[in-house]
Phi, psi and omega in degrees: 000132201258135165288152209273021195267122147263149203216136172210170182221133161302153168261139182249155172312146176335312191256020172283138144239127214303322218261350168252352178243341216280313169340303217245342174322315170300350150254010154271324157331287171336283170293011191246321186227012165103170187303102203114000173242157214185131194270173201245291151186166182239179212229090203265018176301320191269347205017076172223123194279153161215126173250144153251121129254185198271155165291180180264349257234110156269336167191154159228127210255132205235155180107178167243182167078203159282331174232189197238159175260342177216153204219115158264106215222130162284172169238196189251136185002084168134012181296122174273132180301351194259352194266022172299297167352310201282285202303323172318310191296306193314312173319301159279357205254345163289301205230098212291135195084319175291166157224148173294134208213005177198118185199115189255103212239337168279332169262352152079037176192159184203156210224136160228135191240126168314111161239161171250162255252329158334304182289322175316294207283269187005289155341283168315318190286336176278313153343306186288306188301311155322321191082049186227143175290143182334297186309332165290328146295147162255117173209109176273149130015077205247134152330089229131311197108171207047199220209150132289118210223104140261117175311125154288144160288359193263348185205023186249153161194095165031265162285339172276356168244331210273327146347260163316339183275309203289353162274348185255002161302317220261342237210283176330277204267285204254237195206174177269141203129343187255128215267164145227125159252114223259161173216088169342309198280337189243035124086027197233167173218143213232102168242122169250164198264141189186134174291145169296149181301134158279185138226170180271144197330313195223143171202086175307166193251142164340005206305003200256330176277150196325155142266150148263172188295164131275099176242092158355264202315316210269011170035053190243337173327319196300320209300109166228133180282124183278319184159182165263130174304176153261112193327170178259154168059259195244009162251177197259167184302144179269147212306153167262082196254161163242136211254078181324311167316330187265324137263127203265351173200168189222162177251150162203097199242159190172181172236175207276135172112342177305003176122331196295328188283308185286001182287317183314310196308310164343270187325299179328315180309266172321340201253321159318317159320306166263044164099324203304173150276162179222151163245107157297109193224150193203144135289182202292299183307337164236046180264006172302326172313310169267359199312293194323323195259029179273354181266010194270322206278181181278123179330119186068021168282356205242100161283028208240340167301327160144176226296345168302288190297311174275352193271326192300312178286329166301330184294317184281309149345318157274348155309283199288308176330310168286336160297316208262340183285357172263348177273342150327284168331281187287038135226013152079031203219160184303310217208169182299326201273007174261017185264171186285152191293315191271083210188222237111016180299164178198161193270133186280129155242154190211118165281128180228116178257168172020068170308314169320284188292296186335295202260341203280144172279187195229140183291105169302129204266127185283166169091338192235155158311144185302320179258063118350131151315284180338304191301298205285350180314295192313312176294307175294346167289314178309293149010266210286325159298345181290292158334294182295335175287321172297316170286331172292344160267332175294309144329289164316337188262311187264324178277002197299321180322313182296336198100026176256117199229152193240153161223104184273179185220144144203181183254355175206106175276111159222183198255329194286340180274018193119300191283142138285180159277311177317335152263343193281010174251017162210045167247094171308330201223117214261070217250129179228106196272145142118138203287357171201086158278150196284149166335291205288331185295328169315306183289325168307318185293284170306149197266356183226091206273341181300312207274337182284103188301171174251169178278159201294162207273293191325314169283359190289292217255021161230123182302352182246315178314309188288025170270106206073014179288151173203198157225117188267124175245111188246138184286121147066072171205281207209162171299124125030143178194181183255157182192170180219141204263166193265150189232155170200084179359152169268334154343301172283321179275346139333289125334322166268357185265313197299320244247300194278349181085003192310135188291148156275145152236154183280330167219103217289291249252140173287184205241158181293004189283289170321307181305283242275325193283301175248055183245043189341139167236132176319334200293349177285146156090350181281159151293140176301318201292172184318140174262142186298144199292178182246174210269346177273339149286329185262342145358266200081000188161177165289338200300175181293146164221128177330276167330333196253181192231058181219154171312170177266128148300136199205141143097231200309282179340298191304306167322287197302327154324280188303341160244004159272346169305284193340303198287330156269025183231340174291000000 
């Protein structure tokens, strides 16, 4: 568009002088170039004045045919940038289907373009989000169906829109299903019309992408494939990988049947693939689950006979963790993946199912002598749970430098369920299986649940897409997503590990040796022999006796006395 400003420049006379002419330069203008003209500045080194006027030209009609698609209108002399608002109305309210869609006030011209009334609102609504006047946004037509959108530069930014444009496409403009693909660099934008995005019933796992070796430095080791994102319109999502490295542990919560054991099995898969040694903690009854891979763990690494069984493979596992901070130490270096390679160190993962039953303690039974069977069972199982949740923060907080990375599993991470916070704050990577989990599981899982989309109404309500569905908070990796975790027989992953050489051990389960070396018993330092009878076996009771220097039993106390007499004479 050529401006609608004219311009011309003068010689000024000999005898100007700035400080007695200058006043009167502007009729002399005048009078050298006719009415509408006006100076602009003058030059006086070189002495010469420069005018401008707006041209006579009222509108220029652009198109073929009787009408036109665009009206070029001068404006008039003192037109302001605060006067859009004013002009827009006026304009359009001349030429009733256009809209103002340009506007140069300073340069003394402005454009109205034939629009419908989709593309209006269209329009607008990418306005409102920008915070911008209509005419500042460009939005045409896209071939296909939806619009073709130019960005002002003075005000889009990426991260701070793109959000917001694709809720108000969906909400606005279009429906659900319909996507924007915005191009930063080129200041353009794409809205297409589209059914919502999905996933297909099933998504086999990747088995086809490269693994890379373990090469400690180059950190392609950390990536393990998770699952698929969930696509924009109809195409599909790109893979869902987790980058131990940039967060070294995690969470995975759901309620049962949502998908968590095959997305695990899945990880388990990948992370043996690339080298890790692994470890497995379970209860007994539901490590059936894992069976294929228990001769897969690291000696004494198969945590699932019970709880005895499990604090032994965490230890040994912070055993070599304290074996690698010395070797560390003594080569003068941070972390593992800076040690020389051939040291064969390799990174421990460690699993944890049904968290829940693992940490909550079990109620000690009221009412019995302390050395009870019931009793000392109960305290000493509490014992061994305590112990195993203190090495599992303890992991988590202190070991990633040696190469330990932890995953707890549940079905709700919460404090009444077992987890604290003190570990759930340092599970960087945050995974919540099942296709409408409620607000509070939502708020347990994520550390920002507002920021975690939920999954879509359309995957809700079809039984074969939500199968195996979530949501992902991955710490320093990638935005918050929707995802369908990847399937594989355990048969097939199995196969492909054995197929790969990943080592076998003959013995997974730590040995009663190992169990003993950290296993603590109440029964230590105790005498063994018989415990002396009590005054209601030798007795008959508890009651006041006359002969002893003790209170009269009364009210409750006397009752509950009188009827343990009763029972023993019955």
């Amino acid at each position: 568009m050529t401006s609608k400003i004219e311009q011309a420049t003068l010689k000024l006379p000999p005898t100007f002088d700035k400080d007695k002419h200058a006043k009167l330069l502007d009729k002399w203008v005048v009078k050298e170039l006719g009415e509408g003209w006006a100076v602009d500045h003058a030059n006086i080194k070189d002495g010469t004045v420069t005018a401008t006027r707006q041209t006579e030209i009222t509108e220029i009609e652009h198109g073929t045919g009787t009408q036109s698609d665009t009206k070029e209108v001068n404006l008039a002399r003192g037109t302001k940038p605060a006067d859009g608002d004013r002009t827009a109305t006026k304009l359009e309210d001349q030429y009733p289907g256009y809209r103002l869609t340009k506007f140069e006030p300073y340069l003394g011209w402005a454009r109205l373009t034939k629009m419908s009334d989709d593309t209006v609102r269209a329009r607008g609504a990418i306005a409102q989000v920008l915070g911008v006047k209509p005419w500042e946004v460009q939005v045409t037509d896209r071939a296909g169906g939806g619009f073709h959108i130019e960005l002002p530069s003075s005000k889009y930014s990426s991260a701070k829109h793109d959000d917001k444009l694709q809720a108000t496409v969906e909400t606005d403009i279009g429906r659900d299903g319909w996507y924007i693909k915005t191009n930063p660099q080129k200041l353009t934008a794409e809205i297409i019309p589209s059914d919502p995005p999905t996933f297909p019933g099933m998504i086999p796992y990747p088995f086809e992408r490269k693994v890379p070796r373990l090469v400690p430095a180059d950190g392609q080791w950390a990536k393990i494939p998770f699952g698929q994102k969930l696509g924009v319109g109809q195409e599909s999502g790109d893979d869902l990988d987790v980058d131990l490295a940039a967060a070294a542990h995690g969470s995975i919560a759901g309620i049962s049947n949502g998908g968590k054991t095959v997305a695990v099995n899945g990880f388990i898969y990948g992370l043996l693939a690339r080298g890790f040694e692994l470890a497995l903690i379970d209860v007994k009854h539901k490590s059936t689950d894992f069976l294929w891979a228990k001769d897969l763990c690291r000696p004494g690494g198969w945590g699932c006979e019970s709880i005895k069984a499990s604090v032994a493979t965490m230890s040994l596992a912070i055993e070599e963790a304290e074996r690698r901070a010395k070797i560390i130490a003594e080569h003068g270096v941070q972390k593992w993946t800076e040690l020389p390679a051939e040291l064969g160190i390799r990174p421990i993962a460690i699993i944890l199912d049904e968290v829940t039953a693992l940490f909550l303690l079990e109620e000690v039974p009221k009412g019995l002598p302390k050395d009870h069977s019931l009793v000392t069972e109960a305290i000493q199982a509490n014992l061994e749970k305590q112990i195993l949740k203190k090495l599992v923060g303890r992991v988590a907080a202190e070991w990633r430098f040696a190469g330990l990375h932890i995953f707890i599993c549940t079905q709700m991470a919460q404090n009444n369920t077992g987890i604290p916070p003190t570990i759930k704050i340092n599970m960087g990577n945050k995974f919540l299986f099942g296709s409408n989990p409620n607000d509070a599981s939502r708020g347990h899982a994520f550390s920002d649940a507002r920021a975690v989309p939920k999954v879509p109404v359309n995957i809700q309500n079809d039984s074969k897409a939500n199968r195996g569905v979530g949501a992902a908070e991955l710490e320093g990796q990638q935005a918050p997503c929707v995802f369908k975790a990847f399937f594989a027989t355990t048969d097939d992953y199995r196969q492909h590990l054995l197929r790969r050489g990943v080592p076998q051990t003959d013995r997974p389960e730590p040995t009663p040796t190992e169990i003993a070396k950290y296993i603590p018993s109440l029964d230590e330092g105790y005498d063994d022999s018989p415990r002396p009878k009590s005054r209601l076996e030798t007795e008959g009771g508890f009651g006041h006796d006359p002969m002893r220097d003790e209170p009269r039993l009364r009210g409750a106390a006397a009752a509950a006395h009188a009827l343990k007499l009763a029972e023993a004479a019955g």
